[in-house]
C-alpha positions in Angstrom: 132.7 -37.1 -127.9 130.7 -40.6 -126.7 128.2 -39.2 -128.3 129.9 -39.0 -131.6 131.1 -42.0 -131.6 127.7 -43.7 -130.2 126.3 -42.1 -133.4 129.0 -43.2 -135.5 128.6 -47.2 -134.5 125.1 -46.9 -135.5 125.8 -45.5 -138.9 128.0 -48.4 -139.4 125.2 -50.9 -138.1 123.3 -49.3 -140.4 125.3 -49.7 -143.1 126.0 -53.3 -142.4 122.2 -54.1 -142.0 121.6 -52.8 -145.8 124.3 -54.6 -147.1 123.3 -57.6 -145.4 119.7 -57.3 -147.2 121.5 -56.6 -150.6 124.1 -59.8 -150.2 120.3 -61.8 -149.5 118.7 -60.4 -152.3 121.5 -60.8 -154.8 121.8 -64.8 -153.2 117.9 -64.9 -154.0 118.3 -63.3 -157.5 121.5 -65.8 -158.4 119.4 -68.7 -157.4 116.2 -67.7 -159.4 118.1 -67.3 -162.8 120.7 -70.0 -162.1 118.3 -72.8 -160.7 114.5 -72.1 -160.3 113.9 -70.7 -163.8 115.7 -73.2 -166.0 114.1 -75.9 -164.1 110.6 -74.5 -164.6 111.3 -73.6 -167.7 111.9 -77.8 -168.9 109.0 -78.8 -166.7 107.2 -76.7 -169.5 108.9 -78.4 -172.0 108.7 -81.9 -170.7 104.6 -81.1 -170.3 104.4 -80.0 -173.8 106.0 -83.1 -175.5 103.5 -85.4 -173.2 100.5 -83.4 -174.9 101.7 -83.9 -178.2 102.2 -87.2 -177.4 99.9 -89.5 -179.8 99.1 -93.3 -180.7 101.9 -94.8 -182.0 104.4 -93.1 -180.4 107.3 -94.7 -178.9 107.5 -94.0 -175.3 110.0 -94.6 -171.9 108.5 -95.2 -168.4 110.2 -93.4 -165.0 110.7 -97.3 -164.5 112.6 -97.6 -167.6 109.9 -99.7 -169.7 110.0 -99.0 -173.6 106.8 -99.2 -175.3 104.5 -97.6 -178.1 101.7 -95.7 -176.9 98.0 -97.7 -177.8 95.4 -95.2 -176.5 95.5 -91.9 -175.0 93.2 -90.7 -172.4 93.2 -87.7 -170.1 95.5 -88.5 -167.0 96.9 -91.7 -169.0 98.4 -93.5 -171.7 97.9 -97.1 -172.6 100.8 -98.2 -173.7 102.0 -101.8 -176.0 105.3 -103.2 -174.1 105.0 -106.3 -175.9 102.6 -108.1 -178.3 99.2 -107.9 -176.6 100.7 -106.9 -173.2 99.5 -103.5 -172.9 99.9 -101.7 -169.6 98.5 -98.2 -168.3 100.3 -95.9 -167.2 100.0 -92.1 -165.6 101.0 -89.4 -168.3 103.3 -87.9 -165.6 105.6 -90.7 -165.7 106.0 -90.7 -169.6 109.1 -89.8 -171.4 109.5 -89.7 -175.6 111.8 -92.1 -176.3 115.4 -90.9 -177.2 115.1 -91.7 -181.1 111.7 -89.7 -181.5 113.5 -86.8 -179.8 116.4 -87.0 -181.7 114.6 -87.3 -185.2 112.1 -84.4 -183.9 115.4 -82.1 -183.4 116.8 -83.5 -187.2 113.5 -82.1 -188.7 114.0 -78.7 -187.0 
């Protein structure tokens, strides 16, 4: 009889072990289609529109500076804030400027 139940309490650790790795692995899967993926997923897309980017473009800095893009070079743009003040910049923190994105997605 202690033995039955003895063998009966494990079962039921058991059972809550494997649940415990399911509730984990459904958290995990949630969080990869919910989160993780939709947010590699526009780093893609962000990348992409910085290699189309071209001369004459009209550009946003992380740092909120409008501008037209000059030159472009590997690892940065040179971009025209003003008339003849030109300022370099990293192609990481280059954004297409809301008009060119909205005229891009009119064309579509």
């Amino acid at each position: 009889m202690l033995l039955n139940l003895f063998l009966q309490a494990q079962t039921q650790q058991q059972g809550s072990a494997w649940q415990t790795i399911l509730m984990m692995l459904l958290i995990f899967v949630v969080f990869y289609f919910f989160m993780i993926r939709p947010q590699t997923k526009k780093q893609k897309e962000i990348k992409k529109q910085r290699d189309a980017m071209k001369p004459g473009d009209k550009v946003i800095t992380a740092g909120g500076i409008y501008g037209k893009i000059k030159e472009v070079s590997e690892t940065t743009f040179l971009i025209e804030v003003a008339d003849n003040v030109r300022i370099k910049v990293d192609k990481n923190s280059v954004f297409a400027a809301a008009e060119d994105v909205q005229q891009a997605n009119q064309t579509k």
